[in-house]
C-alpha positions as CSV (number, residue, x, y, z in Angstrom):
1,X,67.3,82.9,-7.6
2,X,70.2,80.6,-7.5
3,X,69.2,79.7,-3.6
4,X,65.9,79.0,-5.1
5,X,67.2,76.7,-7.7
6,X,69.2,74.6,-5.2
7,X,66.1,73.8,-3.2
8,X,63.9,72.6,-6.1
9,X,66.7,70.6,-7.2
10,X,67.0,69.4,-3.5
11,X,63.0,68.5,-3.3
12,X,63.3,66.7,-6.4
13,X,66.4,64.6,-5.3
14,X,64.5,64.0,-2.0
15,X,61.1,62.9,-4.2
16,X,62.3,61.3,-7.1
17,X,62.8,57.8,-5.8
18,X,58.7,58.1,-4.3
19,X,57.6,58.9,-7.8
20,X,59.5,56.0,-9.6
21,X,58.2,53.8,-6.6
22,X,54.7,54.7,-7.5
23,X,54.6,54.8,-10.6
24,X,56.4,51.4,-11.1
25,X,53.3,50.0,-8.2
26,X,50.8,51.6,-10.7
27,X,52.4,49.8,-13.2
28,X,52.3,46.3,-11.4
29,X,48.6,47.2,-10.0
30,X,47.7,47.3,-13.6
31,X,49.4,44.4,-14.8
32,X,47.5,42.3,-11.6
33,X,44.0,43.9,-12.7
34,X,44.7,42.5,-16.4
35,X,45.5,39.4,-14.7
36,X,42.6,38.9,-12.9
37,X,40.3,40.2,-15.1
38,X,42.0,37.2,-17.9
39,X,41.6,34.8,-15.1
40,X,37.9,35.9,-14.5
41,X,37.3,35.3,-18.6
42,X,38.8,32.3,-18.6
43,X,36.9,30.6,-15.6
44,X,33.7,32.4,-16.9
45,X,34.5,30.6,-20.5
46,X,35.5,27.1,-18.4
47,X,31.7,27.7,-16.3
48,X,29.9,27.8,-20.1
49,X,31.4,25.1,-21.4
50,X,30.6,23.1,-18.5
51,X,26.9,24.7,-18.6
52,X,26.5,23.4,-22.0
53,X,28.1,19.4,-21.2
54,X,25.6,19.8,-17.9
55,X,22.6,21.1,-19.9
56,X,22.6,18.4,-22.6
57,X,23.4,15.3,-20.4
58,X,19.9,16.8,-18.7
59,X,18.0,17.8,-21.3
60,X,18.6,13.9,-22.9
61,X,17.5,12.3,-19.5
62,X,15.0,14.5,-18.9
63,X,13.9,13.9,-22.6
64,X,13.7,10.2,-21.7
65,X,11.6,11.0,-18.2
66,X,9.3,12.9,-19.5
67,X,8.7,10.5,-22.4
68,X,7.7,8.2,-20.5
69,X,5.4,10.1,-17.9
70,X,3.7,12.3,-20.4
71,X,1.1,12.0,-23.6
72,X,2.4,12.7,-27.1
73,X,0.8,16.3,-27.1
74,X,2.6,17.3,-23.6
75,X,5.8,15.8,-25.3
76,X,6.0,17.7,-27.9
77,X,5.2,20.5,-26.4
78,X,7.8,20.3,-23.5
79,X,10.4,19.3,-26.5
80,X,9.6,22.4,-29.0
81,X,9.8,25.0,-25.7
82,X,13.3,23.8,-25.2
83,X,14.3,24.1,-28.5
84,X,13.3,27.3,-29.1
85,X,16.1,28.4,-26.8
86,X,19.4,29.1,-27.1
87,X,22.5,27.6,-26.5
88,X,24.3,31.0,-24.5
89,X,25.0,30.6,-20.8
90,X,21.7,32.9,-20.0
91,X,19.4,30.9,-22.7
92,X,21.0,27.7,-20.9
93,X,20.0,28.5,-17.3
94,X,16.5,29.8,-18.6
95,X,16.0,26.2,-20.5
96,X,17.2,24.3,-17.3
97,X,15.0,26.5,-15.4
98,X,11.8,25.8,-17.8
99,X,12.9,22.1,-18.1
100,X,13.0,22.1,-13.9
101,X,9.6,23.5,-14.1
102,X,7.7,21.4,-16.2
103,X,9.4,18.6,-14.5
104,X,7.7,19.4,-11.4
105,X,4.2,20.3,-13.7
106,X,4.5,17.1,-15.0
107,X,5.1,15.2,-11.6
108,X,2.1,17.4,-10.0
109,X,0.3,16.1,-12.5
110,X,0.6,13.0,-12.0
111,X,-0.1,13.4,-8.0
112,X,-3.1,15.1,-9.0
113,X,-4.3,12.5,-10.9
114,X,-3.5,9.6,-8.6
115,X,-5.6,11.2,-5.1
116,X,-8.6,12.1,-8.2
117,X,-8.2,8.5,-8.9
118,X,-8.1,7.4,-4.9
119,X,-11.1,10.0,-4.4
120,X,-13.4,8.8,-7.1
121,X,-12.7,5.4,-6.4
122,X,-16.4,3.7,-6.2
123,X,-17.2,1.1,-4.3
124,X,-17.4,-0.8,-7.5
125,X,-14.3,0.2,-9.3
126,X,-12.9,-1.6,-5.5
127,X,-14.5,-5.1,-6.2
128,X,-13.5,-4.9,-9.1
129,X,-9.9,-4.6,-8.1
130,X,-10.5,-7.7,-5.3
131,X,-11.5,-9.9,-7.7
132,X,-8.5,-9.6,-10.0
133,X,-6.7,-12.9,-10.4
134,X,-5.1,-13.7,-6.8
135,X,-0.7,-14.5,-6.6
136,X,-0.1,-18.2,-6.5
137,X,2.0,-17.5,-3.6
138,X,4.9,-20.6,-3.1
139,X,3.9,-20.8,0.8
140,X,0.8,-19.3,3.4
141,X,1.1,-18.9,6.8
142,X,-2.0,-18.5,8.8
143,X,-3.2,-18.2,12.9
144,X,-5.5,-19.8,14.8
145,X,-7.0,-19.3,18.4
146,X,-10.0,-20.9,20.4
147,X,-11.6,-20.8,23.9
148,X,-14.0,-22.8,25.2
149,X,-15.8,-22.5,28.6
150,X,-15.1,-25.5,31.6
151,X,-18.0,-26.5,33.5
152,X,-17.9,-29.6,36.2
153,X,-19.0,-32.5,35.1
154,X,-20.4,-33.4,37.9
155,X,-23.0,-30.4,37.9
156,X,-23.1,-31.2,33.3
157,X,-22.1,-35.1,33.3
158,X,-22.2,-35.1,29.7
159,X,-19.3,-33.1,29.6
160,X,-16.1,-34.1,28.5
161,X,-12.8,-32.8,27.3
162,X,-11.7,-33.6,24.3
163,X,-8.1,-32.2,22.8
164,X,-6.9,-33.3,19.3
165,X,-9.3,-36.1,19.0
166,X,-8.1,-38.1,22.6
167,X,-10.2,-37.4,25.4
168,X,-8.4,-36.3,28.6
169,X,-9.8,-37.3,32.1
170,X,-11.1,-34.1,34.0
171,X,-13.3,-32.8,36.6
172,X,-14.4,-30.4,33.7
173,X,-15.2,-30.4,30.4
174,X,-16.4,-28.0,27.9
175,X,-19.5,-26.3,26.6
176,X,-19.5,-25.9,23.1
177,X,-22.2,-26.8,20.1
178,X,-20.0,-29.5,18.9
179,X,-17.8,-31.9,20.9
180,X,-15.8,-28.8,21.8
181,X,-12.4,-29.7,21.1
182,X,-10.1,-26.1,21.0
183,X,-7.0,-27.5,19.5
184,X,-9.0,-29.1,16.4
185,X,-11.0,-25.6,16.3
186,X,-7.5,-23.8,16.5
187,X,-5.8,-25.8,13.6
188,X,-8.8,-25.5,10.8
189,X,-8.7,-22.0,11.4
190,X,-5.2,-21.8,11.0
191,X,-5.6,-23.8,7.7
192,X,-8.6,-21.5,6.4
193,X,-6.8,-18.7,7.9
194,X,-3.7,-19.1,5.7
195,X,-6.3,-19.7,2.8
196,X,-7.8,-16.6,2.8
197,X,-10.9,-18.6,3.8
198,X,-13.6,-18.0,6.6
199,X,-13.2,-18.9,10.2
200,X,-14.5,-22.4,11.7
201,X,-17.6,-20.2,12.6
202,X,-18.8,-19.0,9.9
203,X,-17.8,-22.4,8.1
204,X,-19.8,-24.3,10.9
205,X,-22.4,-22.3,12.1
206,X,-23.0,-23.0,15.9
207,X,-26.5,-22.2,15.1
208,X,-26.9,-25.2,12.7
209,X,-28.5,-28.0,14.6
210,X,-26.8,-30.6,11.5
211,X,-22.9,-29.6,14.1
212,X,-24.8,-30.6,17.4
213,X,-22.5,-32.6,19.0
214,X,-20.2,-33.2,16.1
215,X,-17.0,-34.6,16.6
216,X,-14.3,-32.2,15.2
217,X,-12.5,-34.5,13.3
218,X,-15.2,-34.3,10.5
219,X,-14.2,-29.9,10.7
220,X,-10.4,-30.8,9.9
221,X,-11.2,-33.3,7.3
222,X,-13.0,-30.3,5.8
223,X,-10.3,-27.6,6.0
224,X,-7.6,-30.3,4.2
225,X,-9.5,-31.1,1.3
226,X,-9.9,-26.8,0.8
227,X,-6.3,-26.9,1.1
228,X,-5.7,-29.7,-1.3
229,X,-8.0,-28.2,-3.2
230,X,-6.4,-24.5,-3.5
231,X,-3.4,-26.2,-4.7
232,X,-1.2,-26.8,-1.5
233,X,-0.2,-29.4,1.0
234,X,0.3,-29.1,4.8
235,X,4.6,-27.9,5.3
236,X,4.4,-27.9,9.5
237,X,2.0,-27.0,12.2
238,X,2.7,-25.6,15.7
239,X,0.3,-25.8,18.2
240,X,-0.1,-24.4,22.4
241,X,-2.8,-25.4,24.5
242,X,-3.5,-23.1,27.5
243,X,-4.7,-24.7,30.9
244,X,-4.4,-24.3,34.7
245,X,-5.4,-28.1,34.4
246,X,-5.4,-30.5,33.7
247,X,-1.5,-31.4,33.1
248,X,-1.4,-31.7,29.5
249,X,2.1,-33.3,29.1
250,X,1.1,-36.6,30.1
251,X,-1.0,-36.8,27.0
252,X,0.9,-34.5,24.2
253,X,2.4,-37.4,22.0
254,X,-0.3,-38.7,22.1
255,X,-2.0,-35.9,21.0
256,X,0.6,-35.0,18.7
257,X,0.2,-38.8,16.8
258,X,-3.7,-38.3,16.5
259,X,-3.3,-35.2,15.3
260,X,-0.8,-36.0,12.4
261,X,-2.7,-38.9,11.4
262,X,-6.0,-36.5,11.1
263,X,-4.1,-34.2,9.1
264,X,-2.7,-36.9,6.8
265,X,1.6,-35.9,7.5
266,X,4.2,-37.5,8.9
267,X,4.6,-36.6,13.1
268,X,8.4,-34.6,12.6
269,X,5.7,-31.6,10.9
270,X,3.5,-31.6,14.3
271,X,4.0,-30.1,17.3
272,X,1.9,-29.3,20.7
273,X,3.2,-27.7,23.3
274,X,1.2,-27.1,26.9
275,X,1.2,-24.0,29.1
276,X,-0.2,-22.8,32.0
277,X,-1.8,-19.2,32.6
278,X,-0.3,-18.7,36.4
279,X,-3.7,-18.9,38.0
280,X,-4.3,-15.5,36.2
281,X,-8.3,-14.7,34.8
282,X,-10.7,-17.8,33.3
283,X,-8.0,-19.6,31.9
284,X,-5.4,-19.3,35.5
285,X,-8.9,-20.4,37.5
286,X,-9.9,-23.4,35.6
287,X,-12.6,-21.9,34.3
288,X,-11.6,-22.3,30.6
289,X,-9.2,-23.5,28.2
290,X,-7.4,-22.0,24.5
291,X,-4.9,-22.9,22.2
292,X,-3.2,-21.0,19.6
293,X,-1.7,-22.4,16.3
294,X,0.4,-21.7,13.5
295,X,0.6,-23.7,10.0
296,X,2.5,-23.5,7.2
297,X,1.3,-24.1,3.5
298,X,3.3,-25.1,0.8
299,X,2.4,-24.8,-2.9
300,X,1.6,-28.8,-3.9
């Protein structure tokens, strides 16, 4: 018994230190959890209270949105659901979750009505719409473009080229109803062009014997006093003839002159400019002849 004794007293001088050791790492295991588990509470309290400041800086602009994209019935409506809910961290993400929903009802809604609106659209309802009072815009811009055929005039010797009011010696000259002058063509429909108007063809029918043979000045005179007459004045004008030949730059200013006097405007708002086509198609052969312009309208 006494040998017996020794060696429990032995094992529990060998232990002894293990078991305070443990226990003391329970202890301090414990003391973490508690720690923790405060820590968890206190960021879960932090997230509600954040929740809440989130949920009514929402609910006040979405209060506003849907204000203004709804009728009075869907407003109140949308208003009383969210009230009925409470304030607790659940209630708050089932509101915001409601809120997010009829926020995308309400902007369905509207995209549903918008394509029935685009879909029922009759023809009507659209002339309607077109003849709403037009912008007064402070400045137009509009294009022009002409071709005319070349013909000898030896085989047609009443022929003759005309460009911009000065007639320019050539073998050719063109066919057209009236005295076939392209740039004049070009610039009134560049002025009925940045109207909004028709084109020179459907303003002067080829088809009307009264143009035979008109001179186009009469055309241009025409297409100023619609502009004068809209409410604007002539800012600056940029013209380009295309031609294989004849050369045009022997006769641009004076082109350019007879031009701004026609259009009533001093000669620093008119330009003409000549190219060639590099012997390329019609125009490259001498077989015809364009011009392309680009005016400038300003609110008188």
């Amino acid at each position: 018994m006494p040998s017996l004794s020794l060696s429990l007293l032995s094992l529990l001088s060998v232990f002894s230190p293990l078991l305070l050791y443990l226990s003391h790492s329970q202890n301090e295991s414990d003391k973490q959890t508690t720690t923790t588990k405060e820590r968890e509470k206190e960021r879960e309290r932090e997230s509600q209270e954040e929740s809440i400041f989130i949920y009514q800086i929402y609910t006040s602009l979405l209060e506003t949105e849907i204000r203004e994209e709804t009728t009075n019935d869907e407003y109140e409506y949308t208003m009383m659901m969210t009230s009925t809910i409470s304030s607790s961290s659940s209630s708050i993400q089932s509101t915001m979750r409601l809120n997010n929903k009829n926020h995308a009802l309400l902007r369905n809604k509207n995209i549903a009505k918008t394509t029935n609106i685009i879909r029922n659209t009759s023809k009507s309802t659209v002339i309607k719409a077109a003849a709403a009072e037009p912008p007064v815009l402070p400045y137009r811009v509009g294009h022009g473009f002409d071709l005319h055929r070349l013909e000898s005039t030896a085989e047609f010797p009443d022929l003759k080229l005309i460009l911009g009011g000065i007639e320019v010696p050539h073998d050719r000259g063109c066919v057209a109803h009236s005295d076939g002058d392209v740039l004049l063509h070009c610039v009134v429909d560049a002025i009925t062009g940045a109207l909004g108007l028709p084109d020179i063809g459907q303003l002067f029918p080829d088809n009307d014997p009264k143009w035979k043979g008109q001179t186009s000045d009469v055309f241009v005179y025409e297409a100023i006093r619609l502009m004068k007459e809209a409410g604007y004045e002539l800012g600056n004008i940029d013209c380009t003839l295309i031609a294989q030949r004849p050369k045009i730059s022997p006769h641009k200013e004076k082109i350019k002159k007879n031009l701004a006097k026609l259009l009533d405007v001093h000669e620093s708002v008119v330009n003409v400019k000549a190219k060639t086509h590099e012997k390329v198609d019609s125009l490259g052969e001498n077989r015809s002849i364009a011009c392309h312009t680009v005016v400038m309208l300003i609110k008188a």
